[in-house]
N, C-alpha and C positions, 0 to 999 in steps of 0.2 A: 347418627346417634352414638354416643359413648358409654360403655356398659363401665361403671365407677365400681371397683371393688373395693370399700371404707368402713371405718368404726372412729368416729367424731376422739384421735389423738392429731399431736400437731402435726405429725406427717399427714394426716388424712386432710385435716385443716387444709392443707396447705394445695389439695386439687380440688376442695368446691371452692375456694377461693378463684382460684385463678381460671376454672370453668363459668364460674360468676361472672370474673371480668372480662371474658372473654367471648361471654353471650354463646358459649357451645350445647349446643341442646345433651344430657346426660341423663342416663337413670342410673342410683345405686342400689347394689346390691351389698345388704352389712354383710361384712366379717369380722363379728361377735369374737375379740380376741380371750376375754374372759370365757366363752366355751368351747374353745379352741378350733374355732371354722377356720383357720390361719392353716390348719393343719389335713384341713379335705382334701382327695385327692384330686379334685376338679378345679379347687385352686391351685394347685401344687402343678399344674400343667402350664401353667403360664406366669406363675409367681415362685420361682423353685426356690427364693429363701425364705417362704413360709412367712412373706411380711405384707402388711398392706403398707399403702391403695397398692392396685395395679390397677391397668382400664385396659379393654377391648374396642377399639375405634374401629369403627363394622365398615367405617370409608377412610382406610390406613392409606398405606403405603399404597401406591397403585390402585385406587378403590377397593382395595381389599380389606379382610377385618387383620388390624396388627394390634398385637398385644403388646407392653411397657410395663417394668415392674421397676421399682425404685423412684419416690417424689421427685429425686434432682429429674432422673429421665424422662418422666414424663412431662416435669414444668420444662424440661428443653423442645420436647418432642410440640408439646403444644404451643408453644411460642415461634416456633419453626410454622406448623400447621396455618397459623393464625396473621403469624407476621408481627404480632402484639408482645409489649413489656420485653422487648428484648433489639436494643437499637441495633439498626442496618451498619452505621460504621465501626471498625472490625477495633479497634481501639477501646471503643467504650464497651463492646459486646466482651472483649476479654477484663474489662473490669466488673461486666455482671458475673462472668462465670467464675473468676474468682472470688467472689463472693458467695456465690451459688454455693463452691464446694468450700468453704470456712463451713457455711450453716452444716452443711453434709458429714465435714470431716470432724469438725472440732464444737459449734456452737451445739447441734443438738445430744451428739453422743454426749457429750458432759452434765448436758443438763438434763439428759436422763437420769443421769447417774446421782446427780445431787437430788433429783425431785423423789429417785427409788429408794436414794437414804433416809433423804430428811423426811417424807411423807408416807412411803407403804414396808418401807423395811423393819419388822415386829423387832427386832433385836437393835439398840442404838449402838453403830462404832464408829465411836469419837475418831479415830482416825480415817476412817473413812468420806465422814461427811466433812471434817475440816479440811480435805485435800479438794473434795467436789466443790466445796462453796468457796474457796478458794479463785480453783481454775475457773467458774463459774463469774464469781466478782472479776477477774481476768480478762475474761471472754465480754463482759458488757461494758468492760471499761475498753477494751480497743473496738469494740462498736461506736460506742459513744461516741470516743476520739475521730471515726470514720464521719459521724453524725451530724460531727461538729464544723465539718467541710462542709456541706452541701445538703439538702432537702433529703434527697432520698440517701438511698445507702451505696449505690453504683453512681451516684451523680445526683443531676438535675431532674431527671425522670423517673416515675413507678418502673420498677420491673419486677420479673422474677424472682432478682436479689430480695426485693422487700416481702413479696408474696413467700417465698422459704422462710424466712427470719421471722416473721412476726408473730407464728403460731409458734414459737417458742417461746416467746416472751410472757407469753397470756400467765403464766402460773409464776412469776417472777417472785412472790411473797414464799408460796413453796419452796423457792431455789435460793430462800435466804437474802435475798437483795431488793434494797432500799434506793428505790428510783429517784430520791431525791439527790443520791450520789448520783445520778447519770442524767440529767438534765434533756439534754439531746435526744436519748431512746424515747423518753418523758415529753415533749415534743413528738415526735417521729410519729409512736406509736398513738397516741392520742388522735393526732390527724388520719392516720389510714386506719383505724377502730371504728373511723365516721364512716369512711367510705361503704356505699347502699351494698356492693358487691361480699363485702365483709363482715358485713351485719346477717346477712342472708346465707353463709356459708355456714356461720355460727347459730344460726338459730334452726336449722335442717335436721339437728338430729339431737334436739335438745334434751331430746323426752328419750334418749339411748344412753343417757351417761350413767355409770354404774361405779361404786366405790368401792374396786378392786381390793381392798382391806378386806373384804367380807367374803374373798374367793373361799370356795373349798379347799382342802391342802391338797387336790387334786388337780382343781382346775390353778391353782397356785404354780405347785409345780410345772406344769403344763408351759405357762405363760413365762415366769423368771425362772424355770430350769433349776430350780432349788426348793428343798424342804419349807415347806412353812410353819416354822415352831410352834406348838403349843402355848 
């Protein structure tokens, strides 16, 4: 069993996905980032940057229970685990993982950053959001460009690459961008949106989603470390 510590954002997306495809039996436990359980001290023991998912595999490392905090680490660790979405020749495996960390390093932080301007930031600056949807329109045009080689995003095969990437894209209209400039993502994501595994990760915590707009200015600050203006 795998103890899923989650709250239905695309990081979190991104391990009942791949728990889904990977048929690993899991229970989660939320962590309610809007009331700040990100911040208990009982997570804080195994997740020391105060972020989810993290998981407890009770049959880890040695059948023991090992903890993993960070998406990419744990889509490695469970791919490793499983043997799944992640090919045995070392060639291809170093084009998952370079993709792996695009999503890690560059695709999702940006598109925080565009989805925290353009949709929950009370105050609008135009400088700011024109530089996020920008790098944002950037960031899905050299996906696209990947897209446009081959089925998946690493090659011919689902992997990890695709399982990180795709819970980013879900809010795409937020992040300013018109899919009809991207063809291929348009494609891509269409087809693994089908797949049972993805449907089923998505509809898990359907009834948890909360429109962060409405936070208190406490639980506000809490979450973006900033005032929330009147």
């Amino acid at each position: 069993m795998i103890d899923l510590y989650y709250w239905p954002t695309p990081n979190g997306h991104k391990i009942t996905i791949a728990l889904e495809e990977m048929g690993l039996p899991y229970k989660i436990h939320y962590v309610d980032i809007s009331k700040g359980d990100q911040y208990k001290q009982e997570f804080l023991l195994f997740s020391p940057n105060n972020k989810m998912p993290a998981i407890i595999d009770q049959n880890g490392v040695n059948s023991r229970p090992t903890s993993i905090f960070e998406s990419g680490a744990i889509l490695l660790y469970l791919s490793e685990k499983t043997g799944l979405f992640n090919p045995s020749d070392i060639k291809a495996r170093i084009n998952v993982w370079e993709w792996l960390m695009w999503q890690m390093a560059s695709f999702g932080p940006m598109l925080g950053q565009v989805h925290h301007f353009n949709h929950y930031a009370p105050v609008k600056i135009d400088y700011a959001i024109e530089r996020y949807m920008n790098e944002a329109a950037r960031l899905y045009g050299v996906l696209d460009t990947q897209l446009s080689k081959s089925e998946y995003v690493a090659g011919k095969e689902y992997t990890i690459a695709d399982i990180a990437i795709l819970p980013w894209t879900k809010s795409y209209e937020r992040q300013g961008i018109n899919l009809e400039n991207f063809p291929n993502i348009d494609r891509w994501r269409e087809s693994l949106f089908k797949r049972k595994a993805v449907k089923k990760a998505y509809e898990i915590a359907e009834n948890k989603q909360v429109d962060l707009r409405n936070l208190s200015g406490e639980e506000w600050r809490r979450l973006f470390g900033t005032t929330k203006p009147e």
